[in-house]
TORDREN-625442 format. One record per residue: x, y, z of N, C-alpha, C in turn; residue in one letter; residue number from 0. Coordinates in Angstrom, 2 decimals, always signed. Layout:
- n.c1,n.c2,n.c3,ca.c1,ca.c2,ca.c3,c.c1,c.c2,c.c3,dose,pagu
- X,Y,Z,X,Y,Z,X,Y,Z,A,NUM
...
END
This chain:
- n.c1,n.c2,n.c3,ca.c1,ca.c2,ca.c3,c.c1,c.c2,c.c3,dose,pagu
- +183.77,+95.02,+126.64,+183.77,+93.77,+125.88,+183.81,+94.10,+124.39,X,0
- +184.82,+93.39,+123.94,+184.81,+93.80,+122.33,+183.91,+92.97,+121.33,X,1
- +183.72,+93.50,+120.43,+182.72,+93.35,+119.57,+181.87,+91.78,+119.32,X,2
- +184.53,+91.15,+119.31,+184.69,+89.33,+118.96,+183.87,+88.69,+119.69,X,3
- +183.71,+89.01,+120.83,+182.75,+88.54,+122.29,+182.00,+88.38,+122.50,X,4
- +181.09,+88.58,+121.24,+179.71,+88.70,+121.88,+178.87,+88.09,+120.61,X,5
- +178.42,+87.17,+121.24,+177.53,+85.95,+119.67,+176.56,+86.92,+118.72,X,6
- +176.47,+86.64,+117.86,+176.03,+87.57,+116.65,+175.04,+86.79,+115.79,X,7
- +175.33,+84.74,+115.92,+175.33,+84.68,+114.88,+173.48,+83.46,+115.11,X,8
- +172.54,+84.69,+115.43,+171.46,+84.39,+115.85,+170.66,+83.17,+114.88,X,9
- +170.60,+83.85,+113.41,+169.96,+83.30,+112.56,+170.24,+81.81,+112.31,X,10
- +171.32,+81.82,+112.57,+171.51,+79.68,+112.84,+170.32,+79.15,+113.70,X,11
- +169.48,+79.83,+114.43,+168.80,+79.22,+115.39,+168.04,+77.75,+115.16,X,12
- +168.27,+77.31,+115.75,+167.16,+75.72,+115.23,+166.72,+75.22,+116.43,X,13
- +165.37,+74.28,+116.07,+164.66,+73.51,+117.41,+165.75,+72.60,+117.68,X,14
- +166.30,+72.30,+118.92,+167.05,+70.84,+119.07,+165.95,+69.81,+120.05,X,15
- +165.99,+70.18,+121.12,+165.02,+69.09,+121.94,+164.02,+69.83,+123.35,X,16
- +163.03,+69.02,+123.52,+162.29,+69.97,+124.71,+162.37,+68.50,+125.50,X,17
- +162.44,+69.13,+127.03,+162.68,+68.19,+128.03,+161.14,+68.55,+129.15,X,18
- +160.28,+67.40,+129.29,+159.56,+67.84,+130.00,+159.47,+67.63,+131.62,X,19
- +160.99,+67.38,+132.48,+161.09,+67.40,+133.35,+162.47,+67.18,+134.05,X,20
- +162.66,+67.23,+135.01,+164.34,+67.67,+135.67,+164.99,+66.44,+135.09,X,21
- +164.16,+65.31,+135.71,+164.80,+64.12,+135.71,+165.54,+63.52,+134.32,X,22
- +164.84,+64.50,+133.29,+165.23,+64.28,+132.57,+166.42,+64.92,+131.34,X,23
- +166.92,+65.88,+131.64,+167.83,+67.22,+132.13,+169.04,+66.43,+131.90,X,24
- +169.02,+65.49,+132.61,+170.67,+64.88,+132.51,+171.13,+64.09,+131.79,X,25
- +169.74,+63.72,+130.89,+169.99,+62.35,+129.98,+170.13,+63.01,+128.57,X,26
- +169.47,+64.11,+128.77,+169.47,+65.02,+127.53,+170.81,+65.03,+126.79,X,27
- +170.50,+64.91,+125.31,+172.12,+65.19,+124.70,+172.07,+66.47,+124.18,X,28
- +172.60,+66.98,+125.21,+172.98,+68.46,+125.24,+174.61,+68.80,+125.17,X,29
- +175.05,+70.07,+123.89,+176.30,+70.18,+124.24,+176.29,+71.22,+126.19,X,30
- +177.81,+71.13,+126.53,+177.87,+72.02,+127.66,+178.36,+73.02,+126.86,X,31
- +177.48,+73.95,+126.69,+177.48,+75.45,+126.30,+176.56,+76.04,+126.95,X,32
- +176.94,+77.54,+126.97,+176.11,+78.48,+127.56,+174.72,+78.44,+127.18,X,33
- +174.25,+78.82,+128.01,+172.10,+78.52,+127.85,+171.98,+80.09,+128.38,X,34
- +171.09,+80.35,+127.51,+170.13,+82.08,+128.26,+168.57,+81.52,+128.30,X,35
- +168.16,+81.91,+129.43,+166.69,+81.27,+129.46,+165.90,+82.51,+129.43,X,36
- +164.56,+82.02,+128.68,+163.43,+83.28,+128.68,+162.82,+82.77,+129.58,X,37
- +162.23,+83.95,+130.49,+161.18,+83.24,+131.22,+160.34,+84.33,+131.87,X,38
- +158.99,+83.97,+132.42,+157.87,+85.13,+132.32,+156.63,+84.65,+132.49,X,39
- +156.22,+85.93,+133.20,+154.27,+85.28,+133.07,+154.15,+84.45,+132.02,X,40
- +153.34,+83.72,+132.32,+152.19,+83.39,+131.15,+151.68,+84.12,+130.42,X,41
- +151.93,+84.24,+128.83,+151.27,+85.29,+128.06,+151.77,+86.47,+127.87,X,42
- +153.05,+86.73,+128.30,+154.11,+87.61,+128.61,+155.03,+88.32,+127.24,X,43
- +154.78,+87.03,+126.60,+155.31,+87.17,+125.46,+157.09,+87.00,+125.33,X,44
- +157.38,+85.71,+125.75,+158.33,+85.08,+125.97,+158.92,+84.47,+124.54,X,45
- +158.00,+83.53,+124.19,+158.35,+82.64,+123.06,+158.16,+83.80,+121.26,X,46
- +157.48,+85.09,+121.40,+157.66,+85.62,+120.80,+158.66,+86.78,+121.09,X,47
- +159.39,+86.82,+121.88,+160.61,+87.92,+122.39,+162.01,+86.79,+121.10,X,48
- +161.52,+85.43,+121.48,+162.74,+84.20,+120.97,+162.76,+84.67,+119.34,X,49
- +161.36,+84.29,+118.84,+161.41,+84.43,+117.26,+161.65,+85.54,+116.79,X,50
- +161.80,+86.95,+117.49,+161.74,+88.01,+117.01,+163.41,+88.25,+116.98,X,51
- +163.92,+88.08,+118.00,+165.34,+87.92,+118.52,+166.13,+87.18,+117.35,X,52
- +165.57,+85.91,+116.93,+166.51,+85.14,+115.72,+165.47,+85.30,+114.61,X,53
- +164.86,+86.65,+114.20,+164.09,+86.60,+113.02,+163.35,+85.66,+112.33,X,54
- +162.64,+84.88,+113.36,+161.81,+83.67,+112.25,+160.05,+84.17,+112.86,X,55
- +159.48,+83.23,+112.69,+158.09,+83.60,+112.93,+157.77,+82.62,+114.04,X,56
- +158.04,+81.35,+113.77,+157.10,+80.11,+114.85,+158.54,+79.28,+115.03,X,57
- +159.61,+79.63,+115.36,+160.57,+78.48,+115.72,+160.17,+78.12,+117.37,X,58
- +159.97,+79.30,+118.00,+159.09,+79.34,+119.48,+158.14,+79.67,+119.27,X,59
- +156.90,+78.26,+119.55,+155.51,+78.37,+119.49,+154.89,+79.30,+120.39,X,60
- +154.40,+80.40,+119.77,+153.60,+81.40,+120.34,+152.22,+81.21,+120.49,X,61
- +151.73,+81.21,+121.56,+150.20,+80.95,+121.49,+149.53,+82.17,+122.59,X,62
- +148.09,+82.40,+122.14,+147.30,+83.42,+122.95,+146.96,+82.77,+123.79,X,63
- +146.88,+81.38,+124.19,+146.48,+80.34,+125.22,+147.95,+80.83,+126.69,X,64
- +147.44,+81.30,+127.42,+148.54,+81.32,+128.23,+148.80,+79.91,+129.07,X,65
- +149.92,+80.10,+129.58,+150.29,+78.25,+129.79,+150.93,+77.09,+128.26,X,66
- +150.47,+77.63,+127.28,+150.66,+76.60,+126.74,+152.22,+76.12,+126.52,X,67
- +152.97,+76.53,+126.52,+154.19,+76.23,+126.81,+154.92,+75.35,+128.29,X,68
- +155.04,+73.95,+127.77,+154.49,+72.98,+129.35,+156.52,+72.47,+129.59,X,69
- +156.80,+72.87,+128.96,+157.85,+71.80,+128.70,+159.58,+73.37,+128.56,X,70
- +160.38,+72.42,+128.65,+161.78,+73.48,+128.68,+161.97,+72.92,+127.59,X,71
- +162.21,+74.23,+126.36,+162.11,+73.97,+125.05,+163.67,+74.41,+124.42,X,72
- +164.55,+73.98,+123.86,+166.01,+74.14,+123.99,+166.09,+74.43,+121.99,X,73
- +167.00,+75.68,+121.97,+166.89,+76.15,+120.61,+168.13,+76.09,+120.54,X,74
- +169.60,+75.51,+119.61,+170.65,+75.13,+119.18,+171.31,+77.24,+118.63,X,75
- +171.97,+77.31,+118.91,+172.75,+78.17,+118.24,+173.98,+77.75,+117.83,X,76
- +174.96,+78.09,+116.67,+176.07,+78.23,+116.38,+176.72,+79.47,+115.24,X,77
- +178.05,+79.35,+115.30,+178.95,+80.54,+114.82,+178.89,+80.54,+112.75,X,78
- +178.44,+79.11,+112.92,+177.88,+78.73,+111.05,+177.59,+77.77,+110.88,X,79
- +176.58,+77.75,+109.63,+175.48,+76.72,+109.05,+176.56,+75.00,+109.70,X,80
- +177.63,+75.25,+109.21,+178.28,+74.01,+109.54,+179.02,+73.56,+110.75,X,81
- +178.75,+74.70,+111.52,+179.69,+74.79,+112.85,+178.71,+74.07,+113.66,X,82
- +179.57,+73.65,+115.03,+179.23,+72.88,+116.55,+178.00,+74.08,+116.97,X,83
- +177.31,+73.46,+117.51,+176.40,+74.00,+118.52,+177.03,+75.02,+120.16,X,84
- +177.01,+76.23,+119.44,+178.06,+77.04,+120.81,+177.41,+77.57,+121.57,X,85
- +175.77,+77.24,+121.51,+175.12,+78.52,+122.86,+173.81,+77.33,+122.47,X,86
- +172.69,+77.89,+123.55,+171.33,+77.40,+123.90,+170.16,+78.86,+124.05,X,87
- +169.11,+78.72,+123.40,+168.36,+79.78,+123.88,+167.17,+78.86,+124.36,X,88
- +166.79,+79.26,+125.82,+165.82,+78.24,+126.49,+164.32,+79.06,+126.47,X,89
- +163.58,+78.34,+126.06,+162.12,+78.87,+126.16,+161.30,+77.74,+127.35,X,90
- +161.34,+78.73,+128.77,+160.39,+77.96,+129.91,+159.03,+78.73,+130.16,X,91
- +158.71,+77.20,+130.70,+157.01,+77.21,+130.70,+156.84,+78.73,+131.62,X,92
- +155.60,+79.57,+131.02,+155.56,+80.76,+131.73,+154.80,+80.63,+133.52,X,93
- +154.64,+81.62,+134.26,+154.35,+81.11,+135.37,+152.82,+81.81,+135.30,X,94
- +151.77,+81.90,+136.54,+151.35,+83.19,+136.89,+149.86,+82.75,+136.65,X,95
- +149.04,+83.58,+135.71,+147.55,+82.86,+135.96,+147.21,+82.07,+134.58,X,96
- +148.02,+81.24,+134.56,+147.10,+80.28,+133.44,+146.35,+79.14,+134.30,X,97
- +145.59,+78.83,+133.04,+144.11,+78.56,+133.87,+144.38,+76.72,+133.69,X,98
- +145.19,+76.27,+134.42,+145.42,+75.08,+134.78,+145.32,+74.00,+136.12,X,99
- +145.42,+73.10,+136.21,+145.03,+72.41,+137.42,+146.12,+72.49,+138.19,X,100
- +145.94,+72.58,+139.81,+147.17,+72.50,+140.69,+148.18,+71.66,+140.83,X,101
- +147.80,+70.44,+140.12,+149.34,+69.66,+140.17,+149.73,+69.99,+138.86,X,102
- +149.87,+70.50,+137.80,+150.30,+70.96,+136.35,+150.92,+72.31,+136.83,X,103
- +150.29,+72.91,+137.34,+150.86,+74.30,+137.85,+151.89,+73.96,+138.83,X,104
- +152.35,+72.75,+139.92,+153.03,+72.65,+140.72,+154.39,+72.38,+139.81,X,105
- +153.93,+71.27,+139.10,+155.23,+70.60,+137.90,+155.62,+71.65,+137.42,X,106
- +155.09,+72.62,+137.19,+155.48,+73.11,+135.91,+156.97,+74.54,+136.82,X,107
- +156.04,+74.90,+138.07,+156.99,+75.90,+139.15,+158.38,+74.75,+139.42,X,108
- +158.18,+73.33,+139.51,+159.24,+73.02,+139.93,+160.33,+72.70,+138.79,X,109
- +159.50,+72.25,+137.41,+160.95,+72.15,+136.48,+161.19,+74.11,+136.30,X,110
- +160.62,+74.87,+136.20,+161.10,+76.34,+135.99,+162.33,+76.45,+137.21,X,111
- +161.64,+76.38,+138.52,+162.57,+76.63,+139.74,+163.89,+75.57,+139.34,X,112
- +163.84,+74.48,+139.16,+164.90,+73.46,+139.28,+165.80,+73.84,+138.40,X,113
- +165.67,+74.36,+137.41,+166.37,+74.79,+135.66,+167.12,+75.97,+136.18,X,114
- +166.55,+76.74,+136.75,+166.91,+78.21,+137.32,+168.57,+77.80,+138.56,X,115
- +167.58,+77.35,+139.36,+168.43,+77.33,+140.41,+169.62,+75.96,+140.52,X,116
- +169.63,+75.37,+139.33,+170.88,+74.35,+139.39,+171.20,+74.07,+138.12,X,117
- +171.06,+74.40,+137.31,+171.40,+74.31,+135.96,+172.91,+75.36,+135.83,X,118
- +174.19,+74.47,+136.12,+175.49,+75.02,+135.32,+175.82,+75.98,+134.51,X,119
- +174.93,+75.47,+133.17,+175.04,+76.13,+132.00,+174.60,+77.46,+131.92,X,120
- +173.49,+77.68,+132.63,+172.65,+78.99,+132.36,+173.76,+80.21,+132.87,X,121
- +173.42,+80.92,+131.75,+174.40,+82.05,+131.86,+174.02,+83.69,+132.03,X,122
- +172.61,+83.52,+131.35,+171.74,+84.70,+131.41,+170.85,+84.11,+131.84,X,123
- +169.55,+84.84,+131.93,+168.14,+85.22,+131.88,+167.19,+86.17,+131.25,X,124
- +166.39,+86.19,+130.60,+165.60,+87.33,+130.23,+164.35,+86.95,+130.77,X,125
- +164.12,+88.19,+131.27,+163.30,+87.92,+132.17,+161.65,+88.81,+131.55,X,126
- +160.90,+88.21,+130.87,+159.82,+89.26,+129.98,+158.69,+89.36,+130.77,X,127
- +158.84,+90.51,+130.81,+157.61,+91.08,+131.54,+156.32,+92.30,+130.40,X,128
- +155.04,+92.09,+130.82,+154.07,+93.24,+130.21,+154.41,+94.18,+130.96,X,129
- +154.85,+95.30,+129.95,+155.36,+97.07,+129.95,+154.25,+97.31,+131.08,X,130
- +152.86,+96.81,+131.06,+152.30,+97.33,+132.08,+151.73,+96.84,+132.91,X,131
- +152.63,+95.65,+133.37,+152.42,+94.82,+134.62,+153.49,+94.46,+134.74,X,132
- +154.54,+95.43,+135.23,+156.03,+94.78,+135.37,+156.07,+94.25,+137.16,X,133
- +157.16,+93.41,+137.29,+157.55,+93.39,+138.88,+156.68,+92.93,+139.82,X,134
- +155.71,+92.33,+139.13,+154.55,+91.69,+139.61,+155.27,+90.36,+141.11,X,135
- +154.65,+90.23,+141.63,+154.58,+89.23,+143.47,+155.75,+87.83,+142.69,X,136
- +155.16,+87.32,+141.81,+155.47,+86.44,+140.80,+156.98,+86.38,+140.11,X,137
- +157.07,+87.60,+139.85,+158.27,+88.16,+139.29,+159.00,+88.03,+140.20,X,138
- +159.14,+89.17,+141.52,+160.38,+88.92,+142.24,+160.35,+87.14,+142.86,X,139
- +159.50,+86.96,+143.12,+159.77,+85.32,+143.69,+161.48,+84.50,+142.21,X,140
- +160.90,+84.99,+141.39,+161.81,+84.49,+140.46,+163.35,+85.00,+140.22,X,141
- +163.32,+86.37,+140.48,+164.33,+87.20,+140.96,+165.10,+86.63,+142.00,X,142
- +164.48,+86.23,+143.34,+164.61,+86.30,+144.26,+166.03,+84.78,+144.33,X,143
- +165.25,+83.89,+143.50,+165.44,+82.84,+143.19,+166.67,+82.62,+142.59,X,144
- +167.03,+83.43,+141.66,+168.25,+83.65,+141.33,+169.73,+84.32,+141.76,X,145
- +169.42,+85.20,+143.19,+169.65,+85.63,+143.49,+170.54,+84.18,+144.62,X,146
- +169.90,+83.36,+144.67,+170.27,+82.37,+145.63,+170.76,+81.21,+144.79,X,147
- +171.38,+81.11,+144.13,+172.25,+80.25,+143.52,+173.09,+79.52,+143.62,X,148
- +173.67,+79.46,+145.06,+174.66,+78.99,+145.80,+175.96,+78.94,+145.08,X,149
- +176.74,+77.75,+145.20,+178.16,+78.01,+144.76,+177.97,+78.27,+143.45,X,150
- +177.09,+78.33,+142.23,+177.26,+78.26,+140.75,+177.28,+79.54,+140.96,X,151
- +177.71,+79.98,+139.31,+178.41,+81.43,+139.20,+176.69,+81.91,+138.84,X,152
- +176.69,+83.53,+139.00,+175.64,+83.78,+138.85,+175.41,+84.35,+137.77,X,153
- +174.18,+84.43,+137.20,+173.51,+84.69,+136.31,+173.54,+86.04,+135.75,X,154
- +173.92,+86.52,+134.87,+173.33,+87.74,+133.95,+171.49,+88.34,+133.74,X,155
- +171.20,+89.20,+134.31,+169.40,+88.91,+134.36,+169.13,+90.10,+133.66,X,156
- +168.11,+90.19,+132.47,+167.83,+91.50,+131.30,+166.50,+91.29,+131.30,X,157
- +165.85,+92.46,+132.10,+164.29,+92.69,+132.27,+164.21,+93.22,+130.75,X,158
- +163.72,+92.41,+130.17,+162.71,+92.87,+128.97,+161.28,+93.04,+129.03,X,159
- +161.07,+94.49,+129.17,+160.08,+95.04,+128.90,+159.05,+94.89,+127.82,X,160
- +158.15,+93.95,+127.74,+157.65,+94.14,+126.20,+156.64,+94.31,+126.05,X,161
- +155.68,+94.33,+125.09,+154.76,+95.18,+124.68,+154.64,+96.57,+124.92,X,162
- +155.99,+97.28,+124.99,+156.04,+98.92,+124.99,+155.20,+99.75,+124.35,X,163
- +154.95,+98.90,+122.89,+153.92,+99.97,+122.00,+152.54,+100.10,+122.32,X,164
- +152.20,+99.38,+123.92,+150.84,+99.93,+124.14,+150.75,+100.75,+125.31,X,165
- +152.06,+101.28,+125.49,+152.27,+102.43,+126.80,+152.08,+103.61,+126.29,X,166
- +151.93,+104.55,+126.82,+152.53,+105.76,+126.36,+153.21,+106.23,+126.69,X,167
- +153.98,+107.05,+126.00,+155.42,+108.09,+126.82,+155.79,+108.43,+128.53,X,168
- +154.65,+108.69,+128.61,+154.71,+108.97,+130.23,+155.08,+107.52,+130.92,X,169
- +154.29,+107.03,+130.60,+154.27,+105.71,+130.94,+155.38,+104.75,+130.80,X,170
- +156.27,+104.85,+129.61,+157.43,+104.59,+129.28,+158.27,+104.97,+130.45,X,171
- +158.63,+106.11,+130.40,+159.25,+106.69,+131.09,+159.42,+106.64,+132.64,X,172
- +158.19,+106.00,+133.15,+157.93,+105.86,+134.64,+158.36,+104.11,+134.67,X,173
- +158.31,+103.91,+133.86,+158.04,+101.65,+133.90,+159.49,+101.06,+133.81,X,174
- +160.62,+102.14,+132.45,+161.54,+102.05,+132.44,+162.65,+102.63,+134.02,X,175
- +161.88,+103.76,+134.34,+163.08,+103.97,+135.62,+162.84,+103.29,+137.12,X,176
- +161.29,+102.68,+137.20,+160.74,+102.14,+138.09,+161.96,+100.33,+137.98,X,177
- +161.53,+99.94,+136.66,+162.86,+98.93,+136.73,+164.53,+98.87,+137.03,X,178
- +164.82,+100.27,+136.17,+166.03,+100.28,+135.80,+166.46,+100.44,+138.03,X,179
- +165.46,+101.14,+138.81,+165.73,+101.07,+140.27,+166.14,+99.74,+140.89,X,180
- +164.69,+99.14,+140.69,+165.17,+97.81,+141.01,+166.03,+97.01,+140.72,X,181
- +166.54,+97.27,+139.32,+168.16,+96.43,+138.92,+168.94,+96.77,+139.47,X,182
- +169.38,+98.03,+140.11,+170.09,+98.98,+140.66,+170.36,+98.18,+142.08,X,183
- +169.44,+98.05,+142.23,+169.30,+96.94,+143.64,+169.82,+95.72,+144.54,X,184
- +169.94,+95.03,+142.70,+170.16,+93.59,+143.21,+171.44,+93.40,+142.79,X,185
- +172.24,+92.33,+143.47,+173.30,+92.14,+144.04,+173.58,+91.00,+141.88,X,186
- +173.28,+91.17,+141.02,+173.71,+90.29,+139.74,+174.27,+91.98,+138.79,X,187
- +174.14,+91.27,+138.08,+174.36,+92.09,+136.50,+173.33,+92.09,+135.69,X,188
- +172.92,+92.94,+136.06,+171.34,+93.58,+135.61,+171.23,+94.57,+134.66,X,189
- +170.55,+94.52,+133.57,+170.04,+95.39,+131.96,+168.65,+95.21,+131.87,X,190
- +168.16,+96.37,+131.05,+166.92,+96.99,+131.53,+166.35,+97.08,+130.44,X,191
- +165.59,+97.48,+129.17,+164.93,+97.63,+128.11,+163.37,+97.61,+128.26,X,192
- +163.26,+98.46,+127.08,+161.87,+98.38,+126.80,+161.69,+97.92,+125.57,X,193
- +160.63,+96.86,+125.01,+160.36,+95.73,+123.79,+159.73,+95.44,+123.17,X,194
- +159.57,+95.90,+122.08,+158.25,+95.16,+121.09,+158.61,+94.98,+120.08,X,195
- +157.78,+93.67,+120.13,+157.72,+92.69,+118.65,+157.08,+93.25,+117.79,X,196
- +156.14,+93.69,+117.81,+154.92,+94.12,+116.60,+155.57,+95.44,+115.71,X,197
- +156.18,+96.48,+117.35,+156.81,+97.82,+116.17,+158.02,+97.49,+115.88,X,198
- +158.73,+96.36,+116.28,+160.25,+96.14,+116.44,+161.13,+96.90,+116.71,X,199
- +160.78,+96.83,+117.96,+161.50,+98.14,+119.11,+162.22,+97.25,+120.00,X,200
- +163.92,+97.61,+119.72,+164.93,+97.33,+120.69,+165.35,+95.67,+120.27,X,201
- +165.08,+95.37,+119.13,+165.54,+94.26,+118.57,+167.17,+93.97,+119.06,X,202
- +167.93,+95.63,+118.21,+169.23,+95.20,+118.38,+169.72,+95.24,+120.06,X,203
- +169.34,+95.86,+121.04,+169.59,+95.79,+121.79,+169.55,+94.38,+122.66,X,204
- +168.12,+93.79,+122.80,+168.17,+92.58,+123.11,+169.12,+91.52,+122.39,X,205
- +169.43,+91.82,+121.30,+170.30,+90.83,+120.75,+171.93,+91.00,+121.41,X,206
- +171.97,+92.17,+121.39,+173.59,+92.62,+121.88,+173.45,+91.93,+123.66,X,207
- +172.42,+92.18,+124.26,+172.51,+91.69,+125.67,+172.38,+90.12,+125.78,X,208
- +171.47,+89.58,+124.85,+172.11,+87.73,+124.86,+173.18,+87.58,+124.57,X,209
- +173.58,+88.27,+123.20,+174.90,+87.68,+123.07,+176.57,+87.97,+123.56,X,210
- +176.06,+88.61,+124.54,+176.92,+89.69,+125.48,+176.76,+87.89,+126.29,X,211
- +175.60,+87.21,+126.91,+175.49,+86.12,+128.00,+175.97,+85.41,+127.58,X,212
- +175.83,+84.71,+126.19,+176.41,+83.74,+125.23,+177.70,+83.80,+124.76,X,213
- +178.69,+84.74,+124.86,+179.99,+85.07,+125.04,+180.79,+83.75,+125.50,X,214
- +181.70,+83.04,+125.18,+181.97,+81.81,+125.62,+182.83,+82.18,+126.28,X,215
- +183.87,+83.58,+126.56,+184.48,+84.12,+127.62,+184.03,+85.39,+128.29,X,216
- +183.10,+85.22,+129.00,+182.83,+86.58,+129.81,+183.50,+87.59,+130.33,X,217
- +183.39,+88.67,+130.55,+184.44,+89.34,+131.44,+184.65,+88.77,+132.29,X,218
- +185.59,+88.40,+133.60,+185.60,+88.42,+134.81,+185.34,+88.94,+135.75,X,219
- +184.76,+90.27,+135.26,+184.41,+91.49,+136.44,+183.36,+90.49,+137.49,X,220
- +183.55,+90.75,+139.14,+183.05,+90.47,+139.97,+181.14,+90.74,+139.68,X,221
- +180.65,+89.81,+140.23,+178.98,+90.24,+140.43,+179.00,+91.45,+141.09,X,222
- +177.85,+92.21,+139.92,+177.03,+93.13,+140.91,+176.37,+94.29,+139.77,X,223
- +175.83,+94.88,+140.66,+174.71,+95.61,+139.78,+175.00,+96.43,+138.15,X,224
- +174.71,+95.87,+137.09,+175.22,+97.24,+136.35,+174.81,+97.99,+135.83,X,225
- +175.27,+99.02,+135.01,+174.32,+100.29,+134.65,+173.37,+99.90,+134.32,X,226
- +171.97,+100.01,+134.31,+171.20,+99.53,+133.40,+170.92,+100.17,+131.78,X,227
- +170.55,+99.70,+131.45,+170.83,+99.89,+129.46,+169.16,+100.02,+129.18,X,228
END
């Protein structure tokens, strides 16, 4: 894929609208452009993978409260200050142990699941996981999920690894090939990294793999596993 191909032009990022449920998905005035969704434990560090990615600080509200992110939060990209809206970066509610009541926790699995598994637009995934709680029961359920997509085309999926800077080398080294296996695995187009916000490690890379998803012409190459990166 050449260089032209692949969205660059992050720093346009802006809030456009958060939708707090399916039903409401369709009423949304949304352009049809490509969407990459973050998504991840609770506390995973999702909504700070977003701000670090388009260099701002709080455009995705980051909070130490896990859960607090209730709603599918939709961030506008375009090619310039004055240009159409050509891509979506989605920030969804995280899953896993936030300390919420069972019907909040049910809503919240079914707009994540519903967004995932029938949403057109979505073109990627990043999928953020803690460097040292990767691949967690939780995780593949979400994997799994994507994997079953039915007739829509399938998804691009980029395990971002993050909080790397509290591993150590060894540890690196075992977390990164323990993933890069499992991408190896699954039947999508799968990229692998390790991530942090704090040392700003692998910035450009994550950026080159959204905007590799956000590409408004993809390759055509058939699904299936690829090298991991």
């Amino acid at each position: 894929m050449t260089a032209d191909r692949i969205f660059t032009r992050f720093d346009t990022a802006s809030f456009a609208l958060s939708v707090p449920d399916l039903s409401d998905l369709d009423r949304a005035l949304l352009a049809t452009v490509p969407e990459v969704a973050f998504v991840g434990r609770s506390n995973a560090g999702k909504s700070t993978s977003i701000n670090t990615l388009v260099n701002r600080t709080r455009l995705a509200y980051a909070s130490k409260t896990p859960g607090r992110t209730q709603m599918l939060n939709f961030f506008s990209l375009s090619e310039g200050v004055e240009a159409p809206t050509s891509g979506y970066l989605v920030d969804l509610p995280g899953y896993g142990f936030a300390k919420v009541d069972a019907a909040t926790r049910m809503h919240w699995n079914e707009l994540v699941g519903g967004y995932l598994a029938g949403r057109p637009q979505l073109r990627g995934v990043v999928l953020v996981m803690d460097s040292r709680r990767p691949l967690l029961a939780a995780d593949e359920d979400l994997i799994a999920l994507l994997c079953q997509r039915g007739d829509l085309a399938p998804v691009a999926l980029h395990l971002l690894l993050s909080k790397a800077d509290q591993i150590k080398t060894m540890e690196r080294r075992a977390v990164l090939q323990r993933a890069s296996e499992r991408a190896l695995s699954l039947p999508l187009r799968v990229t692998v990294q390790l991530f942090s916000a704090r040392a700003r490690e692998g910035i450009d890379q994550l950026r080159e793999q959204v905007g590799r998803m956000l590409a408004p012409d993809p390759d055509p190459d058939p699904a299936g596993p690829a090298d991991p990166a």
